[in-house]
N, C-alpha and C positions, 0 to 999 in steps of 0.2 A: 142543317136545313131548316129553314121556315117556310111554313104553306100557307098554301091559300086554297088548295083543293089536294085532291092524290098526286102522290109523285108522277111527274113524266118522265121515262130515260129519256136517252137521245144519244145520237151518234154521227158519228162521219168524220175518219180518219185510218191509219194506217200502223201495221205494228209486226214484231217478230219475234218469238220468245222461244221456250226451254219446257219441255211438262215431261210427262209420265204417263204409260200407260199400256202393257200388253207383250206377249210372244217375247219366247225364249232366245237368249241373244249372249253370245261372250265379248268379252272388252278387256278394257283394263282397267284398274282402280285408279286412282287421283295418285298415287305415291308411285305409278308406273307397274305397277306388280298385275300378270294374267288374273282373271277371275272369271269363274261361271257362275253358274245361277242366277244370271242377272233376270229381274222381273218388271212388270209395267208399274210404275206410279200411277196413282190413285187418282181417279176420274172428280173427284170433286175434293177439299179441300178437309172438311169435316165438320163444318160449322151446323148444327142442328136444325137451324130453321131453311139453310140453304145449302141443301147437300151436295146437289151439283156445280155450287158457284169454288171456283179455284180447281187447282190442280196438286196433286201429291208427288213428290219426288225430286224436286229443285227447290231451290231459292232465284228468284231474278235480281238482280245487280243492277241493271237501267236497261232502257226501252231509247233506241232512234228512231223514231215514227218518221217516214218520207211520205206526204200524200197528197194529190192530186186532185182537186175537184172541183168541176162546172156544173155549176146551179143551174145552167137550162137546159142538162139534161139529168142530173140528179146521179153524175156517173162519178165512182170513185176510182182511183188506182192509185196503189200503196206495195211500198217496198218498205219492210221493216225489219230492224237486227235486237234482237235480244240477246246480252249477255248475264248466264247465269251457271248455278253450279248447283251439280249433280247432289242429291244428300241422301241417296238409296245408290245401287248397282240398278241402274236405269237400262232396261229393254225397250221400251218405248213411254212417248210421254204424251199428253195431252195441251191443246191450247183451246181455252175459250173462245167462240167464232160464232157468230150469228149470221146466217148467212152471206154470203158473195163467193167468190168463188177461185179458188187457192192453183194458181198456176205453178209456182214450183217453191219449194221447199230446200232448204240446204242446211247440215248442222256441220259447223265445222269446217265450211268451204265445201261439202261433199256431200252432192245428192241424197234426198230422202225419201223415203215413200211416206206417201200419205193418205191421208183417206179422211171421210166424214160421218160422225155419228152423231145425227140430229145437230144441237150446239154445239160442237165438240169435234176441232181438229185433232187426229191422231196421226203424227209424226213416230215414224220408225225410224234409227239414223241406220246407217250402214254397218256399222259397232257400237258395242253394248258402251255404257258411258260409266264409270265408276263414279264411287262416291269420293267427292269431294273434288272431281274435275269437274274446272270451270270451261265451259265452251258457249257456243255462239248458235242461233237459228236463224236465219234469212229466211221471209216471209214474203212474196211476191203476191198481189191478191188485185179483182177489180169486180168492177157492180155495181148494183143500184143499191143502198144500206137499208134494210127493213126493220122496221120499229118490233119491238118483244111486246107480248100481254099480259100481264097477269091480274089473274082475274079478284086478289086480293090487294096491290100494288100500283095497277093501272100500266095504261100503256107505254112504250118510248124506243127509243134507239134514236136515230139521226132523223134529228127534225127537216124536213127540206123545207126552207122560205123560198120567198120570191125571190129576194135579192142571194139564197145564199143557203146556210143551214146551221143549225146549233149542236153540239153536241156535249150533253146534259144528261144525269140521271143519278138516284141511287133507290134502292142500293146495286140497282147493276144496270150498268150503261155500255160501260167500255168495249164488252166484246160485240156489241153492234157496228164497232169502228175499225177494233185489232184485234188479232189473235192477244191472246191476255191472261194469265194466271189472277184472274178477276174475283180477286179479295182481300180486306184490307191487312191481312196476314203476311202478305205477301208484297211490300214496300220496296219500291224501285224511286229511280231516279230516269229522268223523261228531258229526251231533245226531240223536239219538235220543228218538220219544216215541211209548210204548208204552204202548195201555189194553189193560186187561186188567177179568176180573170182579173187584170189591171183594174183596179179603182175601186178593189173591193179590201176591206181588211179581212186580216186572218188572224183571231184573237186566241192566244190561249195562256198557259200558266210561265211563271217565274222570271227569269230576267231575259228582256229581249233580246235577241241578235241582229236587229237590223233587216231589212229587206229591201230585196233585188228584184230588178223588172226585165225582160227579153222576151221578146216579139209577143206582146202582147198577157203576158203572162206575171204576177207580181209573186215570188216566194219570201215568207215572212218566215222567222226563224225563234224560237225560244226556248229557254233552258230552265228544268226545275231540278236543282242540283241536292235536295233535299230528299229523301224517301219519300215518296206519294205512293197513296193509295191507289189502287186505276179507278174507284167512282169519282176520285176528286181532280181526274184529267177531263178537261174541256176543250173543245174548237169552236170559236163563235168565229163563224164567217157573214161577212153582207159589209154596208153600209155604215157604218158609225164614227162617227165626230172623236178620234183617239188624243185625247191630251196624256203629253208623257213629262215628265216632271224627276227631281230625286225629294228623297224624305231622309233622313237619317244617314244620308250615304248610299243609299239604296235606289234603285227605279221604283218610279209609282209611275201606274197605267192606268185611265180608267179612259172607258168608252161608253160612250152614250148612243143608241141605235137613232139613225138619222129621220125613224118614226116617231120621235119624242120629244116633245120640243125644247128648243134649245134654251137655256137658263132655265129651265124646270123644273121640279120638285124630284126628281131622279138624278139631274146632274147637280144640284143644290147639296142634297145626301152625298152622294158620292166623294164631292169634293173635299167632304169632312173626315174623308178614309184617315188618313195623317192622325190628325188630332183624335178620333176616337181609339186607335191601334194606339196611341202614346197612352192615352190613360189606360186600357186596358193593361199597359207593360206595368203599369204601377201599381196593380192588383195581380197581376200572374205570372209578372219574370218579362225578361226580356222579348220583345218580336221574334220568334223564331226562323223565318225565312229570309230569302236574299232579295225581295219586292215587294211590294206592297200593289192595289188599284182595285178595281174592281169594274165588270162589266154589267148594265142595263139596257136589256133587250125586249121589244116591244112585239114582242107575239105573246098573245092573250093565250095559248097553251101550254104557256111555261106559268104556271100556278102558286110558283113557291121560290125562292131564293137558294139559293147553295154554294157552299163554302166552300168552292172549287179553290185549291191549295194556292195561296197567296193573290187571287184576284177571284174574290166571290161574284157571282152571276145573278141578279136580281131578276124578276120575273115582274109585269107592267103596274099589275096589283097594286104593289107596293108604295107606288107611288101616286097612285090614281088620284087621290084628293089633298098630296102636297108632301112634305118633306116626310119621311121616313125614318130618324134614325138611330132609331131601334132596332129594325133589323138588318142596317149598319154593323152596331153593335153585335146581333147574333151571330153574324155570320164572321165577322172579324176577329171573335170569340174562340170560333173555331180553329182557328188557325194556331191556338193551342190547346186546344179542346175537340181530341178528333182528327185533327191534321198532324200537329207533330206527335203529339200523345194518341192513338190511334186505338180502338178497339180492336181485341181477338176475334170477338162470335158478336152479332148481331143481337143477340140475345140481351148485350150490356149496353145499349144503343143510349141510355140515358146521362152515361157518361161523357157523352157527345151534348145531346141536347138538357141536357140539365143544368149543365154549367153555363151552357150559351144562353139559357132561357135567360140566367141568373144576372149572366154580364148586363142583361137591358137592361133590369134592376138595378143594378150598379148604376149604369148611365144614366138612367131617368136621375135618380138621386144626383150626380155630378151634373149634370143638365138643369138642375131647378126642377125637374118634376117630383110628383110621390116618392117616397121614400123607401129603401127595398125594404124596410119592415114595414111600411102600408101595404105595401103590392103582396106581401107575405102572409097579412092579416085576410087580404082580399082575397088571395087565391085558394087559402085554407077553406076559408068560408066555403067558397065555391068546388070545391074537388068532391069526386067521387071515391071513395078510399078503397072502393069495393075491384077499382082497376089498380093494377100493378105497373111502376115504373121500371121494375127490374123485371127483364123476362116476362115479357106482356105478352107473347105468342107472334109468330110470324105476321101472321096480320093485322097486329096493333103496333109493330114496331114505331109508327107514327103518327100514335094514338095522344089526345091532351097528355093523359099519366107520364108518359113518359118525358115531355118537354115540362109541364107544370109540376106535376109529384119529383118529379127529379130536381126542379131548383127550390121546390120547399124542403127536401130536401137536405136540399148545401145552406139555404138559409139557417136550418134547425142545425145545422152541424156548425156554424156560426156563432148563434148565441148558446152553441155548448160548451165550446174548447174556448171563448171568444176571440177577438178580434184579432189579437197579436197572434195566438198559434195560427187562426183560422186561413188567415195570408201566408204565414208562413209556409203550412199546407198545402197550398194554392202553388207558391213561388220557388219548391222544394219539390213537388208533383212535377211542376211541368219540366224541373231541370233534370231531375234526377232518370226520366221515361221518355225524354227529347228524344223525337226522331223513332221511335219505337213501338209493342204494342202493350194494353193493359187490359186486365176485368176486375170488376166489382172487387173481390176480394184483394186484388192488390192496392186494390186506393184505399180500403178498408184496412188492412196491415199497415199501410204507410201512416196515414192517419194515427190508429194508433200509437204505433211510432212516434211520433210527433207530439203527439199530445196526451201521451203517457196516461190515456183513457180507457177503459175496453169499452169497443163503440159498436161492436157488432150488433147485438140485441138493440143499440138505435137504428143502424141501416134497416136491420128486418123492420122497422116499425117502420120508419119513412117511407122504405121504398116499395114494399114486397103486402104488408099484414093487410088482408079485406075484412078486418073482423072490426074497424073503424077506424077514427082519427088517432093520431097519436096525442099527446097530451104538448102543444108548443110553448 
């Protein structure tokens, strides 16, 4: 992510999953054998700074989001299948849900009960689910989608525009839209098909499927065949100028919101996705996904850009006084920083944004500008050491420390191992953790690894020590 103010979620879509959570139930195990004692999976995930975000007791496998929605009345309706698999003697399980309101439930083809607790659908099936059976929940759900607050994060869920809505956030967005084991612990793969009224698009991640129109109605279809996290699932719906193109073999999408003007310093940026994702591969390994695009959207409360998995989402900012593409560069960063290399806990958030800060640096340097040792001399000067990039606290997780301390950072681990390990690092990370998830300590063993250094007592300096600069 890159900002321009607090994050906004956002929401408006459709979904059906698998959780955990409550009352005594017998089943049978994955290998067919009777079992008791089956118990609820764990109401929130475990992640420290967000206890309630995810669910305990599955694993999800992919998401078919089916959803429905008219922007002149702000009304959703969504039929969603989740397939996943049991990883406890499941009695009942939870799905992340933020309001609307859940008409029926199915695991398995077979009625469920269900119930609501605060954010928090709880799904009882009909039998206990053993460990290691894979099954299916059918999500039926409709409503008007209500933005979350938090009062250290800011607010979001599903934007409603005039022409339409956006659905946007981190770090939690998604269950404003779907029932969701909503964190990035928990990596799925996502089909998406999304009607909307004729003449509007329906924008979201991975490789298109095409779209169909009947009586009045356009449904637009896309597939992210990759593991995604659910903050990095999007729906831009409304008005926008969609150019589609391939790159590498691939589909490249990028949309320009029809509030922007056309040849402008957003669709200027954008056009350069290609050639900035190529140089990037030459620094971090190959493009990880099956697309490439990106979408710019012209509502002035979308504050920040986000690297929604394979077609990042610009926010108007960014473009306001001319080309941008730098955070281009961040956000395209991502896409192996955070997208396919994925944080555990929110806590190691700078492995995300420290890398991406770092990519600009790259770029300015390949682009003719400063050079990432100028930009590295300048940001030193300028940090407060007294903030932590590692485990900053819930509510600094998108604090400078964590984007700026985090790419001084990878610079200083640069001119330590130098240049030949330092890439190799880079391009040996992102292959070796593709598709997966990581924390500090593993990039910190790998590292070592590689570069036959012990580098721990440097991370604690870079990342973590408020007792000053470290010596660059």
């Amino acid at each position: 992510m890159t900002r321009t103010a607090r994050p906004v979620l956002a929401g408006v879509l459709v979904a059906v999953l698998v959780v955990s959570s409550g009352g005594g139930c017998t089943g049978t195990r994955g290998d067919g054998r009777p079992a008791d004692g089956f118990r609820p999976g764990a109401a929130g995930i475990g992640d420290p700074y967000f206890p309630t975000y995810g669910n305990g007791g599955y694993d999800v496998a992919g998401y078919h989001l089916r959803v429905r929605y008219d922007p002149a009345t702000d009304e959703l309706t969504g039929d969603a299948t989740i397939e996943a698999t049991a990883t406890q003697d499941l009695s009942r399980f939870n799905l992340d849900l933020a309001g609307l309101t859940v008409s029926s439930v199915r695991v398995d083809g077979t009625e469920a009960a269900h119930a609501r607790a605060e954010d928090e659908l709880v799904v009882t099936p009909a039998t206990g689910l053993g460990r290691g059976r894979a099954f299916s929940v059918r999500v039926r759900y409709a409503g008007k989608p209500a933005p979350i607050t938090s009062p250290d994060l800011g607010s979001g869920g599903l934007l409603h525009t005039p022409d339409g809505a956006i659905a946007l956030g981190q770090p939690e967005s998604a269950s404003t839209w779907f029932p969701v084991n909503d964190h990035p612990l928990d990596k799925a793969t996502y089909r998406i098909e999304a009607t909307v009224p004729a003449g509007l698009a329906a924008l979201s991640n991975g490789v298109p499927g095409g779209s169909s129109t009947d009586a009045g109605w356009t449904t637009w279809r896309w597939a992210e065949r990759a593991p995604m996290a659910s903050y990095l699932v999007t729906l831009v719906i409304g008005r926008y100028r969609v150019s589609t193109g391939t790159h590498a073999g691939r589909p490249l999408v990028t949309a320009i919101a029809a509030g922007l003007p056309a040849g402008g310093p957003a669709e200027e940026s954008l056009a350069r996705t290609a050639e900035i994702a190529d140089f990037l591969a030459t620094r971090f390994g190959p493009y990880p996904f099956d697309a490439y695009g990106g979408i710019a959207v012209a509502d002035d409360r979308i504050g920040y850009a986000l690297e929604t998995q394979s077609r990042p989402v610009y926010g108007p900012a960014f473009f306001a006084t001319g080309p941008n593409l730098g955070v281009v560069a961040h956000e395209l960063a991502h896409q192996w920083f955070g997208n396919s290399v994925s944080i555990r806990r929110w806590s190691d958030l700078w492995l995300n944004e420290g890398f991406a800060t770092y990519a600009e640096w790259l770029w300015s340097e390949e682009d003719g500008g400063p050079s990432a040792q100028a930009i590295f001399e300048r940001e030193y000067a300028a940090t407060d050491w007294a903030e932590p990039a590692l485990d900053p606290g819930r509510s600094e997780i998108f604090s400078r420390a964590v984007y700026k301390r985090g790419a001084l950072a990878v610079h200083a681990l640069r001119r330590t191992v130098g240049d030949e390990t330092f890439f190799r690092i880079l391009t040996g990370w992102t292959a070796e953790r593709r598709n997966g998830n990581a924390t500090t300590d593993d990039f910190v063993a790998y590292a070592e690894r590689v570069s036959g250094k012990e580098l721990r007592a440097f991370f604690d300096a870079w990342l973590s020590d408020a007792t000053g600069p470290p010596v660059p």
